[in-house]
DSSP file (Angstrom, degrees, kcal/mol; ACC not computed):
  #  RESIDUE AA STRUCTURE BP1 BP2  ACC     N-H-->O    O-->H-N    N-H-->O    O-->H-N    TCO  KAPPA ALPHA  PHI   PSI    X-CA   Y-CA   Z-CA
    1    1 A X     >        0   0    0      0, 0.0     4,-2.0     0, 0.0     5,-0.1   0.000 360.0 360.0 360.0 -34.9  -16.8   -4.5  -15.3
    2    2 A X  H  >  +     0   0    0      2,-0.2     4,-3.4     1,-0.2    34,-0.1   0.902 360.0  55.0 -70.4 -34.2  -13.6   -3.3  -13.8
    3    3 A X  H  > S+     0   0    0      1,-0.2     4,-2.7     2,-0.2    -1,-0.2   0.942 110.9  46.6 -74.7 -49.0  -12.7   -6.8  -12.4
    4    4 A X  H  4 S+     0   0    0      2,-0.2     3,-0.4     1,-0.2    -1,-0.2   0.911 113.7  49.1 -69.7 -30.8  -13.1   -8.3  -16.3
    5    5 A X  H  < S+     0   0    0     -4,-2.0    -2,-0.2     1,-0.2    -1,-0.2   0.997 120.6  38.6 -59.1 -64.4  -10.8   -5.1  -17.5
    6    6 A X  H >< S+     0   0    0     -4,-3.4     3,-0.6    -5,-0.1    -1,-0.2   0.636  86.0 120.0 -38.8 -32.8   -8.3   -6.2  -14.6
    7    7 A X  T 3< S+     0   0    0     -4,-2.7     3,-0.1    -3,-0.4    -4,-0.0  -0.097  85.7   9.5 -91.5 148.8   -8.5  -10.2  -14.9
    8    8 A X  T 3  S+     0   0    0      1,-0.3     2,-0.3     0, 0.0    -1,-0.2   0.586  92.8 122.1  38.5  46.6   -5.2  -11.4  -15.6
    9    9 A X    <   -     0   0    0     -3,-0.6     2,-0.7     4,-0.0    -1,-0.3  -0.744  66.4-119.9-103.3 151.3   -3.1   -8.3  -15.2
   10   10 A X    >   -     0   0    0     -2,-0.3     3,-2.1     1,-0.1    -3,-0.0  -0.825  23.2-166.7-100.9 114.7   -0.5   -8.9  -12.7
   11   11 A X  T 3  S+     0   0    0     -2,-0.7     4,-0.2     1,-0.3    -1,-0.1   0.627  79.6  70.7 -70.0 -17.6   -0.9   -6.6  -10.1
   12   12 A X  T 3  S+     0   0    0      2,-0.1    -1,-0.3    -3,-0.0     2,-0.1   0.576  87.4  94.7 -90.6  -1.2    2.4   -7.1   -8.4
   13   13 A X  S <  S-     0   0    0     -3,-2.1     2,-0.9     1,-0.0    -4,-0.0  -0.350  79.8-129.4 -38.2 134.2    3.7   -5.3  -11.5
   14   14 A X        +     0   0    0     -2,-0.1     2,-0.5     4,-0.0    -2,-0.1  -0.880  46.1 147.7 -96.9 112.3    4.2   -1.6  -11.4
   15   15 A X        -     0   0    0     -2,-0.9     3,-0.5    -4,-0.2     4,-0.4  -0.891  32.4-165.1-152.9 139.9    2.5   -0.2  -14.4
   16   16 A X  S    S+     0   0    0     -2,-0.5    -1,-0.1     1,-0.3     3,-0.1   0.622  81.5  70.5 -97.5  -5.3    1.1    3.0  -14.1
   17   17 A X  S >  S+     0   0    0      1,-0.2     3,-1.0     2,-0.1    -1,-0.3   0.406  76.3  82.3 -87.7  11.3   -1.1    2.7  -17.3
   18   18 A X  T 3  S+     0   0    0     -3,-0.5     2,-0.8     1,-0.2    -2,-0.2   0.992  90.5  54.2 -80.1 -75.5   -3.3    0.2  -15.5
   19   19 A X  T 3  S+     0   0    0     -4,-0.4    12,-2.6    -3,-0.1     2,-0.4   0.094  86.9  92.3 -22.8 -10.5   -4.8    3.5  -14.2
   20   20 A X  E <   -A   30   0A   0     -3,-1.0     2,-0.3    -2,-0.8    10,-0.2  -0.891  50.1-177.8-104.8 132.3   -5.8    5.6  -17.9
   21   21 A X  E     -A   29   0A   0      8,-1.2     8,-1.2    -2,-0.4     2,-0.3  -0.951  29.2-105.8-120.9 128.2   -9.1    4.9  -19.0
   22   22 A X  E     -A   28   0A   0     -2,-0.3     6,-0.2     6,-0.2     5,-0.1  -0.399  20.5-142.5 -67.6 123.0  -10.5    6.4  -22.3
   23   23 A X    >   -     0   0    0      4,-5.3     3,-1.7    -2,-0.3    -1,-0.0  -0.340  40.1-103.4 -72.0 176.8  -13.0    9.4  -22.5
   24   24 A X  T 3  S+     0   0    0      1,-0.3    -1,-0.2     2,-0.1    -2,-0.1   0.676 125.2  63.1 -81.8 -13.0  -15.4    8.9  -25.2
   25   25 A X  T 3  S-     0   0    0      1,-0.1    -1,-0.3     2,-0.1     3,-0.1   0.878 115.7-113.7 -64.7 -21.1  -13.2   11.5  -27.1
   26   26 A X  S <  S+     0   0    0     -3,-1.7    -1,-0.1     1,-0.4    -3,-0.1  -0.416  72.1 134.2 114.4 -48.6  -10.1    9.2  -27.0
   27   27 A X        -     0   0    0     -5,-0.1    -4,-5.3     1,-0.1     2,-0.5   0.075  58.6-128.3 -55.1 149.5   -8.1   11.1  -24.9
   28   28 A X  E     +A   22   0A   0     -6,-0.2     2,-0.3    -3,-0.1    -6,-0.2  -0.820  34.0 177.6 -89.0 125.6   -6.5    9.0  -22.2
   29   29 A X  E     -A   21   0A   0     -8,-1.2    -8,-1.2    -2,-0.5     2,-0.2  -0.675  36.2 -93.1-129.1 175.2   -7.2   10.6  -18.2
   30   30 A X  E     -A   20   0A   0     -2,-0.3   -10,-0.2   -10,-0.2     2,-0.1  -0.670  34.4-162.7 -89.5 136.4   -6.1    9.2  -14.7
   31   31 A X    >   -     0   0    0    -12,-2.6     3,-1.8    -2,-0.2    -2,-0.0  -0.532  13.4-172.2-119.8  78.7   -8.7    7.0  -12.9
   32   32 A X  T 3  S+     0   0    0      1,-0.3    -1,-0.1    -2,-0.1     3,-0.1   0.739  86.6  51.5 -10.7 -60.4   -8.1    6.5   -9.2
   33   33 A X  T 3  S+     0   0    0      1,-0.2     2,-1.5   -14,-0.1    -1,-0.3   0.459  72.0 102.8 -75.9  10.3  -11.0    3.8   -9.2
   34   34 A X  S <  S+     0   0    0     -3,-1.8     2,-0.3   -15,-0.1    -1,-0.2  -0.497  78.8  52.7 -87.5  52.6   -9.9    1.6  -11.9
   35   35 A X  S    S-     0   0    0     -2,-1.5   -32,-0.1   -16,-0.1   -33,-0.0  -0.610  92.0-104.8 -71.0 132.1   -8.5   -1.3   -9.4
   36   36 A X        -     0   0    0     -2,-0.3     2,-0.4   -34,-0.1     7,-0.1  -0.150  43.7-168.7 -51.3 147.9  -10.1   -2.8   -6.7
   37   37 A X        -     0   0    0      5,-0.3    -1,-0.0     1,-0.1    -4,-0.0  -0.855  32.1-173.4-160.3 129.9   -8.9   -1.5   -3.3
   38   38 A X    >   +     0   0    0     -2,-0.4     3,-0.8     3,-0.1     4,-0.1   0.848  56.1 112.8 -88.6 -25.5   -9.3   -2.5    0.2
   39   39 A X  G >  S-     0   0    0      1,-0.2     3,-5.0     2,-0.2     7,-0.1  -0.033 102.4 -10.4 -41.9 143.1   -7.5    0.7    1.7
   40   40 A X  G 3  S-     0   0    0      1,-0.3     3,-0.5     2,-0.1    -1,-0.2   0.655 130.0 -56.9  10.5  72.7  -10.3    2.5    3.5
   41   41 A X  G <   -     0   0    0     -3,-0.8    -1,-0.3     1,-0.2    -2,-0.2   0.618  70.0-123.9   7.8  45.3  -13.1    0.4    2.0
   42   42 A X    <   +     0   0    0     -3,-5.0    -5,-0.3    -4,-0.1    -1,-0.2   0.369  65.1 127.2  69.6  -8.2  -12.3    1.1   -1.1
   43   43 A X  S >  S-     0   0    0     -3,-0.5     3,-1.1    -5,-0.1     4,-0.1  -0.513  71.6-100.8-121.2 174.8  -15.4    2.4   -2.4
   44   44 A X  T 3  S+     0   0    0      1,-0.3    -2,-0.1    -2,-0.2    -3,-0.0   0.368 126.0  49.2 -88.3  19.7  -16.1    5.8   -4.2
   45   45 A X  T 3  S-     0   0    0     -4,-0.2    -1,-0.3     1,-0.0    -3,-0.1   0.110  95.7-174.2-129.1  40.4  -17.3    7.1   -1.2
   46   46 A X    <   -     0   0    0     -3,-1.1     2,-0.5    -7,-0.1    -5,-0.1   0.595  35.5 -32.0  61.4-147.3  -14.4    6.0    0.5
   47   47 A X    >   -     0   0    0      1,-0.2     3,-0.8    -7,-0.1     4,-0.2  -0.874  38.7-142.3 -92.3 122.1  -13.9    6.3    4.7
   48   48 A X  T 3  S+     0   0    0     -2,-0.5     2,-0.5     1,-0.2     3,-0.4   0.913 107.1  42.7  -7.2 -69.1  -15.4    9.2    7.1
   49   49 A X  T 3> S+     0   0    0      1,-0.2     4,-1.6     2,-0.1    -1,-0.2  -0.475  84.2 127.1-119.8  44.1  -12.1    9.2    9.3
   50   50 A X  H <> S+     0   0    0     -3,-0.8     4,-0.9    -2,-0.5    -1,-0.2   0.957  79.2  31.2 -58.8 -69.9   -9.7    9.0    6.2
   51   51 A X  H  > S+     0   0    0     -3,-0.4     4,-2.2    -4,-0.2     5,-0.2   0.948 117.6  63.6 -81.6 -27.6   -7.5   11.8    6.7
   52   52 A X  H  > S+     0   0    0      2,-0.3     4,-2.3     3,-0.2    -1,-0.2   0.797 101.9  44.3  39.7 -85.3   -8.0   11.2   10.3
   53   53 A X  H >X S+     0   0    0     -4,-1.6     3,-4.2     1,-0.2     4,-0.9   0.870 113.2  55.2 -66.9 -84.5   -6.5    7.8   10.4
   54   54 A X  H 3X S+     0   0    0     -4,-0.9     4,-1.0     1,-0.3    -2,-0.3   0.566 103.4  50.2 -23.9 -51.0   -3.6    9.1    8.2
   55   55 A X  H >< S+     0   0    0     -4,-2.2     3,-0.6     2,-0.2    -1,-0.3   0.897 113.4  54.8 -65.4 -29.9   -2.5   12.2   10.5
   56   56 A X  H XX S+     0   0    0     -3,-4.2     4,-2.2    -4,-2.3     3,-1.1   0.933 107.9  47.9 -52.9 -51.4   -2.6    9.1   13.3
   57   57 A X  H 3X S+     0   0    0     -4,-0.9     4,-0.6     1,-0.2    -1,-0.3   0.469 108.3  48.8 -85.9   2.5   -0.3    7.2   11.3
   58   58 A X  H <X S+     0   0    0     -4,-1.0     4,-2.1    -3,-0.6    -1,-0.2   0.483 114.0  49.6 -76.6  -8.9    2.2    9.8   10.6
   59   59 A X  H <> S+     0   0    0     -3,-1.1     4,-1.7    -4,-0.3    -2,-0.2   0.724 109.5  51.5-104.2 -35.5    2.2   10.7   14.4
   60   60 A X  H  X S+     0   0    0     -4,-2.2     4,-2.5     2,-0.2    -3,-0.1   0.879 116.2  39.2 -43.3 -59.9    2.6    6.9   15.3
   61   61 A X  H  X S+     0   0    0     -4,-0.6     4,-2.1     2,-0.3     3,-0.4   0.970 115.9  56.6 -71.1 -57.4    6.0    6.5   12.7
   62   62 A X  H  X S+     0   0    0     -4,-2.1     4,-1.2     1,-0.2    -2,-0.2   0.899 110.6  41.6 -50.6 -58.9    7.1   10.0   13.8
   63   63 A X  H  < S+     0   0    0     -4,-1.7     4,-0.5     2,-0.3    -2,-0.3   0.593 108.4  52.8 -50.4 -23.9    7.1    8.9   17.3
   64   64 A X  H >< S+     0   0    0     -4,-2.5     3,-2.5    -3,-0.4     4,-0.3   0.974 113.5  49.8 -58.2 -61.9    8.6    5.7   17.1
   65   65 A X  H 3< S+     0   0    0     -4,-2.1    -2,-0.3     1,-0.3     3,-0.2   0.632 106.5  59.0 -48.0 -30.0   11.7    7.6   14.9
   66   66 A X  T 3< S+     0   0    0     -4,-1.2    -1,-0.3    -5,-0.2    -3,-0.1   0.705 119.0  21.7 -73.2 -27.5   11.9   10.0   17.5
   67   67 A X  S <  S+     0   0    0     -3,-2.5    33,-0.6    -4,-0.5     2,-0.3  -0.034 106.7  58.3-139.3  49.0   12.7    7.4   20.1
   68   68 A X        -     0   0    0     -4,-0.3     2,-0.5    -3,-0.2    31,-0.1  -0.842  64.1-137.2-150.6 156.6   14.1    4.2   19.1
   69   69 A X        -     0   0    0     29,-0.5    29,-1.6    -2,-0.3     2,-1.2  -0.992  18.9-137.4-125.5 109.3   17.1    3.7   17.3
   70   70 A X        -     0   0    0     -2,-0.5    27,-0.1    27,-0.2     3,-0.1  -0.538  28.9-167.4 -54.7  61.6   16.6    1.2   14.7
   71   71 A X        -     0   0    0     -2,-1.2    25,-0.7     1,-0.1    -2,-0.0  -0.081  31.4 -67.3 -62.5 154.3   19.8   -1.0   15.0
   72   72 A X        -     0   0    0      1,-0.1     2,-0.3    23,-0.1    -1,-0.1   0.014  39.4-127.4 -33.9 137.2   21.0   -3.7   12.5
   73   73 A X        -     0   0    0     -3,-0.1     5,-0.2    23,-0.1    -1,-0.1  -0.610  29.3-103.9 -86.5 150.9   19.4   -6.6   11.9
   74   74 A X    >   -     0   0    0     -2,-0.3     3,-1.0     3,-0.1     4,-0.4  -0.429  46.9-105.5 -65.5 166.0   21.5  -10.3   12.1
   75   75 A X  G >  S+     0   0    0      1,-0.2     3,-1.6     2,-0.2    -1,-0.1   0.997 116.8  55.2 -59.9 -69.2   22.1  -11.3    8.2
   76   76 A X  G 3  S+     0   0    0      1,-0.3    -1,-0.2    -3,-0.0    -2,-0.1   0.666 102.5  51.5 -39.2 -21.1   19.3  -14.1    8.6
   77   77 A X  G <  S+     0   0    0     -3,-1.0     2,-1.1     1,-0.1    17,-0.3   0.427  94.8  84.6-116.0  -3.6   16.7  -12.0    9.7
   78   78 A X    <   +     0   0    0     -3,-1.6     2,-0.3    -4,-0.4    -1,-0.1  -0.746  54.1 108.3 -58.9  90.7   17.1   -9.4    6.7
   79   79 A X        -     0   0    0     -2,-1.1     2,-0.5    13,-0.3    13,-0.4  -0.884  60.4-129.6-165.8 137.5   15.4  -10.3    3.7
   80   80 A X        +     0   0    0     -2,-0.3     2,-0.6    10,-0.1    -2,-0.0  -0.250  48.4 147.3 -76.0  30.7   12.2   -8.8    1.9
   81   81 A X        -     0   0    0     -2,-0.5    10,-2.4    11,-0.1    11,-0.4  -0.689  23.6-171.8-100.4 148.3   10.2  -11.6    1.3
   82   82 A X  B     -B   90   0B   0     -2,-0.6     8,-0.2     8,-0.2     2,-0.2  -0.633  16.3-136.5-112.1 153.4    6.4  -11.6    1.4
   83   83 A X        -     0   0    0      6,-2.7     4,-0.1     7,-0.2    -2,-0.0  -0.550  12.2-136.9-151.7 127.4    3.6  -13.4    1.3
   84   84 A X        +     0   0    0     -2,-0.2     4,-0.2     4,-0.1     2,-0.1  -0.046  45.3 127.0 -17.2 100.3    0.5  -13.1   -0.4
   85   85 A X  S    S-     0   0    0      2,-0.1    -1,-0.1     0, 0.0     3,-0.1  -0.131  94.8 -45.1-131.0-144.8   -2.9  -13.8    1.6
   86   86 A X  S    S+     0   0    0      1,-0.2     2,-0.3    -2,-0.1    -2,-0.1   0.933 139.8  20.7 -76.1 -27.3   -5.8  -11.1    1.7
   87   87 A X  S    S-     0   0    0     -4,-0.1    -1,-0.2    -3,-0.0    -2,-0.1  -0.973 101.3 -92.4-133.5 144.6   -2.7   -8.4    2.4
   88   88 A X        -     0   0    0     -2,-0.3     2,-0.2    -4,-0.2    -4,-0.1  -0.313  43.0-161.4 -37.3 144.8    0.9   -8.8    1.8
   89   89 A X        -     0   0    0     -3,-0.0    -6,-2.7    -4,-0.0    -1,-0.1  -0.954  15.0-123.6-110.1 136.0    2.5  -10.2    4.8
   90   90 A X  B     -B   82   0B   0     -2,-0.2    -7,-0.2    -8,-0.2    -8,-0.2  -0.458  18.3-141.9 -60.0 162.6    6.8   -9.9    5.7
   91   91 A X  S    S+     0   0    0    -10,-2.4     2,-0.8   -12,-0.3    -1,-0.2   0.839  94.8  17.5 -63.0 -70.2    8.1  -13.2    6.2
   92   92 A X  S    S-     0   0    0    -13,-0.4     2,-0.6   -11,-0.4   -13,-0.3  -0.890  80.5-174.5-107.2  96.2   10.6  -12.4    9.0
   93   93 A X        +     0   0    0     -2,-0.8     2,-0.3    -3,-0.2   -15,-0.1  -0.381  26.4 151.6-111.6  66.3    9.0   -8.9   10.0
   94   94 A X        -     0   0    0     -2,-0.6     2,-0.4   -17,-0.3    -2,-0.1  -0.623  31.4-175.3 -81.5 143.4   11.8   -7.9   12.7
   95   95 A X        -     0   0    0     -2,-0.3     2,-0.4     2,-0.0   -23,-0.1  -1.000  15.4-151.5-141.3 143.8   13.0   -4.6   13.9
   96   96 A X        +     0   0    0    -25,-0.7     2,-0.2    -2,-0.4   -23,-0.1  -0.812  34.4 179.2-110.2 129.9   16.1   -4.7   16.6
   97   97 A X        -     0   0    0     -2,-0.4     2,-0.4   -27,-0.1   -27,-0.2  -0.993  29.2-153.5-149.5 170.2   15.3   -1.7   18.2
   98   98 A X        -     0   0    0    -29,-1.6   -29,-0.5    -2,-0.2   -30,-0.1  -0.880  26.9-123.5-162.2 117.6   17.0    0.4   21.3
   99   99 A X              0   0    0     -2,-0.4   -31,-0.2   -31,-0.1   -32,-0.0   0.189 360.0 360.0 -54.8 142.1   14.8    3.0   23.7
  100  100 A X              0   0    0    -33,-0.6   -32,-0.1     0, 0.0    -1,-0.1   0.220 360.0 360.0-101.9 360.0   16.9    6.6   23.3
């Protein structure tokens, strides 16, 4: 049912009403599940090792930021373009970086 609510919304859109579903009173609430999601399969009973992975990956980013210095990148190799497969991909996904 959710997929037929979704189908032809554009998802690369930000629209934050995509997310209100109506109780049977009217009133409009927040749904978490109302979009498909692959992030930690995604399901309503979601990952074991959720918050888990997340304290990992805060511990990862701090510690890179703690020791590399993220120098400029050349003008060709700056630019934010993606592309679309099963997960966004950079194009050019470089980082100049130099050990502190």
């Amino acid at each position: 049912m959710l997929d037929k609510i979704n189908a032809g919304r554009n998802l690369g859109t930000f629209e934050p009403r995509r997310w209100l579903v109506k109780e049977t009173t009217g009133r409009e609430v927040f749904n978490a599940h109302t979009l498909p999601s692959l992030s930690f399969n995604g399901s309503c009973r979601s990952y074991s090792g959720r918050k888990l992975v997340s304290m990992e990956f805060r511990i990862v980013v701090t510690l890179l930021i703690l020791n590399l210095e993220f120098l400029e990148l050349p003008e060709d190799f700056k630019t934010m373009n993606v592309s679309e497969k099963i997960f966004r991909q950079p194009d050019k996904p470089y980082a100049r970086l130099r050990s502190l």
